[in-house]
C-alpha positions, 0 to 999 in steps of 0.5 A: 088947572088940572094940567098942573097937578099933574105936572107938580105930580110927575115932578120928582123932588130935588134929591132924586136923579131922574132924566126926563127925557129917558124917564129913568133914574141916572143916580148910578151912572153919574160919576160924583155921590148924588145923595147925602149919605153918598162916599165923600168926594175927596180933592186930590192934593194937587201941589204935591203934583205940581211941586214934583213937576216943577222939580222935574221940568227945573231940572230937565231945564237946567240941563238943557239950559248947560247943554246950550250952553256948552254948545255956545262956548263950542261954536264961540270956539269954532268961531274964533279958530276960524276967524283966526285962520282965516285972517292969517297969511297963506298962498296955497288952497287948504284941502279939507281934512287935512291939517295945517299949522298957525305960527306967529309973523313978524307983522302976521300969523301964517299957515303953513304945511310944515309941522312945527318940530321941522323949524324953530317958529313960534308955532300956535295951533295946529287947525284941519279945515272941515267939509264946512270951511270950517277951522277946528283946533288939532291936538299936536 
């Protein structure tokens, strides 16, 4: 019985931060008011935080979002030109780097090396074959 007095005597009331184990008062190295007449722990207002976040990545979205897409209608382009060139009638090796021209046959497109001001075909692009195999348009 007389153990247990000495234990309610050593116990510390409930507003007070002890640490038993350091057998010290820890009030001040606590990061939050442990009394009542401690500063008032405020809460942030967070949603203008997450209202200026969904603003910011909404956008950075977005422009990625019309980057793919740009990047789409180019390799959609690319494509079709390639396909385009490809289908058409040649009989000679195309060089990369060099540019060649695409006129309308009787029943199919053909390249040809002439440029369009030395005959009178319906020309319809000029293309040059990249390192790729790939036909890109030529402004002519």
């Amino acid at each position: 019985m007389f153990a247990k007095r000495v234990e309610l005597k050593k116990k510390k009331p409930d507003n007070v931060v002890w640490d038993e184990k350091q057998e010290e008062y820890i009030a001040r190295l606590l990061p939050y008011a442990s009394q009542a007449s401690g500063p008032v722990i405020k809460i942030p207002n967070v949603d203008a935080f997450k209202q200026k976040g969904v603003e910011k990545v909404s956008k950075q979205f977005q422009t990625e979002l019309e980057e793919l897409k740009d990047k789409i209608k180019d390799f959609v382009k690319t494509a079709s030109d390639t396909q385009k060139v490809y289908t058409a009638k040649f009989k000679f090796e195309p060089l990369v780097g060099e540019t060649y021209y695409l006129y309308e046959g009787d029943q199919e497109d053909y390249l040809s090396l002439i440029a369009p001001n030395q005959w009178k075909k319906k020309f319809l692009g000029a293309y040059r074959l990249s390192s790729e195999y790939k036909w890109e348009r030529v402004e002519w």
